[in-house]
C-alpha positions as CSV (number, residue, x, y, z in Angstrom):
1,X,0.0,0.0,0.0
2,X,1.0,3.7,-0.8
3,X,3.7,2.7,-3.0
4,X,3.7,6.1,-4.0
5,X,4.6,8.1,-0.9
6,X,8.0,8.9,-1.2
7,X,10.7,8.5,1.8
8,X,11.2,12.7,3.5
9,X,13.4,10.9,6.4
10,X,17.0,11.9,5.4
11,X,16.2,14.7,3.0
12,X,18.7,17.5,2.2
13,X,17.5,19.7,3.2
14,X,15.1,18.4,5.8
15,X,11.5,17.7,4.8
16,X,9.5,21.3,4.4
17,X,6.0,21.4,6.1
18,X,5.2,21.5,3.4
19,X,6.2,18.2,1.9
20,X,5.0,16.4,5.1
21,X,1.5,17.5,4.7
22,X,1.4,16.3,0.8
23,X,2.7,12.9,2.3
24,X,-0.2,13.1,4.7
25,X,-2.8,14.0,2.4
26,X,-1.5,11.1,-0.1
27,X,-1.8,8.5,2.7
28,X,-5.0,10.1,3.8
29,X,-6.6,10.0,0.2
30,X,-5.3,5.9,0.2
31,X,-6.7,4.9,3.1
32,X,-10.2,6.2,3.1
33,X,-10.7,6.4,-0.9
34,X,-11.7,9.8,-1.0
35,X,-9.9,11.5,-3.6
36,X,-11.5,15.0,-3.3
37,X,-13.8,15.2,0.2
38,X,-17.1,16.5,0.5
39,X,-19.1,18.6,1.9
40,X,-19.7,15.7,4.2
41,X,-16.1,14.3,4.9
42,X,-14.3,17.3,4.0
43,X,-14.0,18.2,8.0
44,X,-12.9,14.4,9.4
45,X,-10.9,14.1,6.1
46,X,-8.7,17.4,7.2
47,X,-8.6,16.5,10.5
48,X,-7.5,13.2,9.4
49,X,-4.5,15.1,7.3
50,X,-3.6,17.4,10.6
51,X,-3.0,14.5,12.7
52,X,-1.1,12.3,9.8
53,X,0.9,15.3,9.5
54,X,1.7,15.8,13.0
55,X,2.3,12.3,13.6
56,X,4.9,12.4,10.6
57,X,6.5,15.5,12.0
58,X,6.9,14.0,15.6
59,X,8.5,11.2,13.6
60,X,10.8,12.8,11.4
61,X,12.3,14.3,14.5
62,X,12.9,11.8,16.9
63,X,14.7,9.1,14.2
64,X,18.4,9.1,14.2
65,X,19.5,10.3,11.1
66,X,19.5,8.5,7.8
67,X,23.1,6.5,6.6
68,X,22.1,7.0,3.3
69,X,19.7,9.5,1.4
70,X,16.6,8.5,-0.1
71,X,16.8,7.2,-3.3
72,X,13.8,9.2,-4.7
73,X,13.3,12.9,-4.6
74,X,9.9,13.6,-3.4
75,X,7.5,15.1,-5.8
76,X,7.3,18.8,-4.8
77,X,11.2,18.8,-5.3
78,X,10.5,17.3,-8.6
79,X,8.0,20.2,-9.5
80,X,10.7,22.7,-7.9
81,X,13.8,21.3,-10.6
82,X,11.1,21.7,-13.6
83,X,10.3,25.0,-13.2
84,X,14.1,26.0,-11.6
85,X,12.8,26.4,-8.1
86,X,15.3,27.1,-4.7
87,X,14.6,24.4,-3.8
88,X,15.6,21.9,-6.8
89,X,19.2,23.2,-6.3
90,X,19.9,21.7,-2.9
């Protein structure tokens, strides 16, 4: 499952906020099947993404650091190298 979700443990630089939350919305999105929320689910769903997110950010800074970068670059840093981003330069 979420095959897709790329690693942000051992990024340089260190996973943004910003690149947590897209992880969390991805798993989010997996798990329940909803691809766009609701008017219905769209409260739970982002609640759901807040605590994913917060959970991942806990996470990310209590492991020891990484031996070895990740072998993929997640894709917001893929979007960033496209269009010559900051951040595609790390």
């Amino acid at each position: 499952m979420c095959r897709n979700i790329t690693i942000l443990r051992g990024l340089e630089p260190p996973a943004t906020g910003e690149e947590i939350a897209a992880g969390a919305r991805q798993y989010v999105r997996k798990i329940s099947g909803i691809r766009e929320p609701s008017a219905a689910t769209s409260e739970v769903f982002e609640a759901a993404v807040a605590a994913v997110t917060a959970a991942t950010t806990e996470l990310l800074e209590s492991l020891p650091p990484r031996r070895q970068p990740p072998t993929t670059v997640p894709p917001l840093r893929r979007l960033n190298r496209r269009s010559g981003g900051a951040a595609g330069r790390a």
